[in-house]
Each structure stands twice: as structure tokens, then as C-alpha cells.
C-alpha positions in Angstrom: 8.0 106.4 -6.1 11.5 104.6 -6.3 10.4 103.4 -2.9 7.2 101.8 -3.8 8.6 100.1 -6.7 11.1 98.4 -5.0 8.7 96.9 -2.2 6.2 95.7 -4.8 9.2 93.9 -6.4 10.4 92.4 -3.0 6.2 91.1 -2.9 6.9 87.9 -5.1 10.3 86.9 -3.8 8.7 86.7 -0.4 5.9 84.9 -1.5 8.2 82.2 -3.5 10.3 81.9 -0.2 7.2 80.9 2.3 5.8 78.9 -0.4 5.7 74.9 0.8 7.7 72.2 -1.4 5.5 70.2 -3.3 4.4 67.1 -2.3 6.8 65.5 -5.1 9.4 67.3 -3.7 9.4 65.6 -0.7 11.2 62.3 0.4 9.3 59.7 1.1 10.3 57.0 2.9 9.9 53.2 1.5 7.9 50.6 3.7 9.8 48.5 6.0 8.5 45.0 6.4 9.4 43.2 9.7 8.8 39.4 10.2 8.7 39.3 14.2 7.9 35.4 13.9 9.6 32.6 13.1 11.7 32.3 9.5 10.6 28.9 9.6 8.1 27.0 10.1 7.3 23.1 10.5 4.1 20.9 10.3 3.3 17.5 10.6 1.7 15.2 7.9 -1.3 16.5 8.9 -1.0 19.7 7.6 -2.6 22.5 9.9 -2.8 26.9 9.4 0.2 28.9 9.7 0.9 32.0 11.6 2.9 34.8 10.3 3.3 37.5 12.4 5.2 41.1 10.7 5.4 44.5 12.1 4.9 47.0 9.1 6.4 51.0 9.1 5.6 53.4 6.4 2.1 52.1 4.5 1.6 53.1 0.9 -1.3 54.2 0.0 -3.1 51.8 -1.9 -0.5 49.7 -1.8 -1.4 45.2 -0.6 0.3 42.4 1.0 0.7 39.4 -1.8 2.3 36.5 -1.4 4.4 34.1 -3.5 5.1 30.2 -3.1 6.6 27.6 -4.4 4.4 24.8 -4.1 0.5 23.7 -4.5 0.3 22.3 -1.4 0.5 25.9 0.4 -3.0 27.7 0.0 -5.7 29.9 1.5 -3.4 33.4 2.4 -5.3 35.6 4.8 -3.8 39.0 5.3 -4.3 41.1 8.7 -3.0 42.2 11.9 -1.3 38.4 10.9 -1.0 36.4 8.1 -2.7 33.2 8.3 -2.2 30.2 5.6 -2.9 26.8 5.2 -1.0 23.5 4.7 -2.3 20.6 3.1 -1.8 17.4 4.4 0.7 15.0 3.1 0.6 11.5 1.6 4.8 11.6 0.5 8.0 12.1 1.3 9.3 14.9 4.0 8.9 18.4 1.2 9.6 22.3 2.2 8.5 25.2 0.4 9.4 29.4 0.3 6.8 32.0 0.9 7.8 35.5 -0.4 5.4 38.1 1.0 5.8 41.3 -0.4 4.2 44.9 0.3 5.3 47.4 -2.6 8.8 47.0 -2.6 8.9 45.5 1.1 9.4 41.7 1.1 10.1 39.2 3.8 10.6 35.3 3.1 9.6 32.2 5.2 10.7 28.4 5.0 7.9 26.0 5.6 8.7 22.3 5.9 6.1 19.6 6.4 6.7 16.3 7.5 6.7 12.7 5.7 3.3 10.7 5.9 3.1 9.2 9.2 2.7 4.9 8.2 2.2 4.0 12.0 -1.1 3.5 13.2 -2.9 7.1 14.6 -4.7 6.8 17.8 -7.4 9.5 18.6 -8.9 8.7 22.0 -7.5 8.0 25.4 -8.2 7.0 28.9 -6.4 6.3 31.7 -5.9 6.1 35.9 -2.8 8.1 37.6 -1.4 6.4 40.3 -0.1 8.4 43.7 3.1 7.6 44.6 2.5 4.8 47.2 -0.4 3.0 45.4 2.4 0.8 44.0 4.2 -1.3 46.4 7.2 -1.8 44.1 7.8 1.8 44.2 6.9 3.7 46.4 8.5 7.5 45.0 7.0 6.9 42.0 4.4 8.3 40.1 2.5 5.5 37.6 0.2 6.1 34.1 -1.6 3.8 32.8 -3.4 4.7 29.8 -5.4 3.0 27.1 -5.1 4.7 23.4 -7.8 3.9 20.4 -9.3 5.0 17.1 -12.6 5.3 18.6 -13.9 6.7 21.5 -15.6 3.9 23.3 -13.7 2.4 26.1 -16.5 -0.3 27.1 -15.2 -2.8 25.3 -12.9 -3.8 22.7 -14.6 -3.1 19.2 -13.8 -4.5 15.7 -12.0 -2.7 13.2 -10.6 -0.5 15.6 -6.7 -0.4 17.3 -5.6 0.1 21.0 -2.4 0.6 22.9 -2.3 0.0 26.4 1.1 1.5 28.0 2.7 2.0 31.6 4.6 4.5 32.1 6.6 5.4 35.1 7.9 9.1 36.0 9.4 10.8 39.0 6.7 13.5 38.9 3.0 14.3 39.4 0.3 16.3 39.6 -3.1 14.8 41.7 -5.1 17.4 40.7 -4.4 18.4 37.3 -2.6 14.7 36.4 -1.1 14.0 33.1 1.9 12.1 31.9 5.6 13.8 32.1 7.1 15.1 28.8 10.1 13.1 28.0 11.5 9.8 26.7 10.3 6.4 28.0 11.7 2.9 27.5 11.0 -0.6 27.5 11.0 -2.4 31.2 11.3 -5.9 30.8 11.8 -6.5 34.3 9.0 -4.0 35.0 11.0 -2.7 37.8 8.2 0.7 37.6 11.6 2.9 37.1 10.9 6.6 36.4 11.7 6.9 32.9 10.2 3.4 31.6 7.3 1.7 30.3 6.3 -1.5 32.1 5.9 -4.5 29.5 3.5 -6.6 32.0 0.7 -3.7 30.9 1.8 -2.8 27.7 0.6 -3.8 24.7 -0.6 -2.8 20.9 -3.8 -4.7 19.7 -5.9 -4.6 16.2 -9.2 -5.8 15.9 -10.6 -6.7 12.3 -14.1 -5.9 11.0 -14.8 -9.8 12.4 -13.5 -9.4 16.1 -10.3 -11.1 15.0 -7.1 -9.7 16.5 -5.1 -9.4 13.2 -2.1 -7.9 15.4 -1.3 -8.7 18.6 2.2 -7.4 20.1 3.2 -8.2 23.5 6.5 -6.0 23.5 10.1 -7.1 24.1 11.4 -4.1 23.1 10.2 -0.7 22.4 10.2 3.3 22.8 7.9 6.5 23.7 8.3 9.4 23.4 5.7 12.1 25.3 5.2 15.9 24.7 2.6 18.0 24.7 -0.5 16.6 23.9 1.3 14.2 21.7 2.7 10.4 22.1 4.8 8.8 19.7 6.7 5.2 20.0 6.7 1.3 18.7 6.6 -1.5 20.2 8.2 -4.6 18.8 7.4 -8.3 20.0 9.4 -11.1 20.4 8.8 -12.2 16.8 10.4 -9.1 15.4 7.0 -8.1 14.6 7.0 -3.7 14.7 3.9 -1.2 15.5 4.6 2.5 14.9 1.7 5.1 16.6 1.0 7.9 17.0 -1.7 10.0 19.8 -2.7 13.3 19.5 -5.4 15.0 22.1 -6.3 15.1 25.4 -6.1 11.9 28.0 -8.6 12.2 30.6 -7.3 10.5 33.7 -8.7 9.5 36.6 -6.8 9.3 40.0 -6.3 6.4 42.2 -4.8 6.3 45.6 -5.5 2.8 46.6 -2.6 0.3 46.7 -2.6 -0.9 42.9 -3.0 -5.0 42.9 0.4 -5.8 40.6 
């Protein structure tokens, strides 16, 4: 009887010790939010979507991204596998915002900056004939662009109300079958010498064309800079009457190629 007693007491205590903790009892872990992109990112006046890209450990149930800024002109927060936003363009001054996303108690923050309103003249369309090294008798190693730039895409002519910039440029590389001007810096040739690294002034030249067919602007440069990158051209010219054009291309050039020798 003693016996008995003592294992029906012993029941409970073994029940209490394979009994699991409660879910309250147990240490949960806080989310961890990663940003695997960059802390900051830049626009240009244009404004444009941004990209956030995160890696995220230990969801919460129920829990939702949010986000936090500083300034109107940041808008339109999509939250995903990324986290897309959008950026107004802008008619001031250089500005820069913060972005705090947060998930429950998880928060990253990002710098955006956007640039100040481009006052040049922006130039849409392009054309233009790559030259094989040989086809210019000046220079023979060297690989020749000649493109025409516009605000409308209609090369047939010269139209009113519209602006065009011929340029020249000269580089030390090429590509026949896929051709398109070198990234880098280009200068001014006033002795069109068709150096690598220079834009030849005899073809060069920035026009604007009134709603009348009047050339308002006319610069045949004397001095002047471009810069190329992807996709993108940006310079000024400046004539011998200290007269300045700032532009600005964005987009594809379709080029044809020509192997002839060039008449210069």
C-alpha cells in the first residue's frame, strides 16, 4: 500500500518535468534588418525610382516595413523582395533627404541626394558616323565620332524651335561592330589635330533655331569641354565672343560606320 502511494505521488512530478515551456517562456529573437545596398543614393534633376535592397532575419508575425522621410519630394514606397521609391524632379538648388525604414524594432537608414536643376540646354536624340581608324588621313591610329545631338528626333533637316550640337570627338579606341564613343573626358582642338582625347572645333558646333527659322544662338567654339559616360554627354562650348552653352544628352546614339577615307 506504502508502495502504491508513493508511485502515484511520483505521477505529477513526472508529468510537470516533461511538460514543454510555454511559448512565453521562450526567447525570441528580435528581427535583424540588413541594408545590402548602397547607404546612399544620388539622382539627377530628373528625379528617377530608387532601389533599396535589405536582407531580413527573424520576421514578426504581423509585423510591416514603414518608412520615414524627411522631405516631400520623396514619394511612392513599394515594399518587397526590394524597396522601390520615387524622386521627384527638381527645379532648385542641389537638396538631400534621410529615409528611415523600420520593421518592428529593426530599422535601417539611407541618404538620398538629388542634384541642382540642370540650366543647360537637354538634348534627347542623336545620330552619328564612326570612323575606322584609317578613314582619316590626319590620323591614321585613330578612331573618329562624329555625332549630331537635338531636342527632336528628325535629322532631315534643321527644324525651328529646336537645338543641335554637332561634336568630333577623337579616341584611341573602337569598336566596328558594336561602335559607340569612349567614356572619358574630351577637350577643345583648335588646331583640330584629331588627337585621342579631343574634340575637333572645324565640326563642332551648338546651334538654336527659333519658332521663325532664326538661329537665335549660334556658337562656333574657341574653347570648350565634354565629358562622356554611359549613355550620357555633358560639356559647353564657348565662342569667341565669350558667349557659353551648357548641355546635356541622355540615350542611345545610333551610329553608322564608315570605312572610306573621310574628305577633311
Amino acid at each position: 500500500m506504502k508502495r502504491l502511494l508513493r508511485i502515484l505521488v511520483a505521477l505529477p512530478l513526472l508529468f510537470v518535468a516533461c511538460e514543454q515551456p510555454k511559448e512565453s517562456e521562450v526567447e525570441v529573437q528580435p528581427p535583424v534588418l540588413t541594408l545590402t545596398s548602397e547607404s546612399m543614393l544620388s539622382f539627377s534633376d530628373e528625379g528617377g525610382v530608387g532601389i533599396i535592397e535589405y536582407t531580413l532575419e527573424n520576421k514578426v508575425e504581423e509585423a510591416e516595413f514603414t518608412a520615414e522621410k524627411d522631405a516631400e519630394w520623396i514619394s511612392d514606397f513599394s515594399f518587397g523582395e526590394q524597396i522601390t521609391f520615387s524622386v521627384l524632379p527638381n527645379d532648385g538648388a542641389e537638396r538631400e533627404a534621410t529615409i528611415t525604414i523600420k520593421y518592428d524594432v529593426a530599422s535601417m537608414e539611407i541618404t538620398v541626394k538629388q542634384e541642382a536643376v540642370f540650366e543647360g540646354y537637354k538634348l534627347s536624340y542623336g545620330i552619328g558616323t564612326y570612323y575606322l581608324p584609317g578613314a582619316i588621313e590626319t590620323a591614321p591610329e585613330v578612331h573618329n565620332y562624329y555625332v549630331t545631338l537635338a531636342t527632336v528626333n528628325d535629322f532631315s533637316t534643321y527644324l525651328p524651335d529646336n537645338s543641335y550640337l554637332e561634336l568630333d570627338f577623337y579616341a584611341t579606341t573602337g569598336d566596328a561592330e558594336n561602335p559607340s564613343i569612349p567614356v572619358g573626358e574630351y577637350t577643345l582642338d583648335l588646331s583640330n589635330s584629331c588627337a585621342p582625347g579631343t574634340v575637333g572645333c572645324a565640326y563642332s558646333r551648338f546651334m538654336y533655331f527659333n519658332a521663325d527659322y532664326i538661329p537665335e544662338i549660334w556658337i562656333l567654339p574657341v574653347d570648350g569641354k565634354v565629358v562622356v559616360t554611359d549613355k550620357h554627354i555633358e560639356g559647353y562650348l564657348v565662342d569667341e565672343y565669350g558667349d557659353k552653352v551648357t548641355f546635356r544628352f541622355k540615350g542611345d546614339i545610333a551610329l553608322d560606320v564608315e570605312s572610306e577615307i573621310a574628305e577633311y
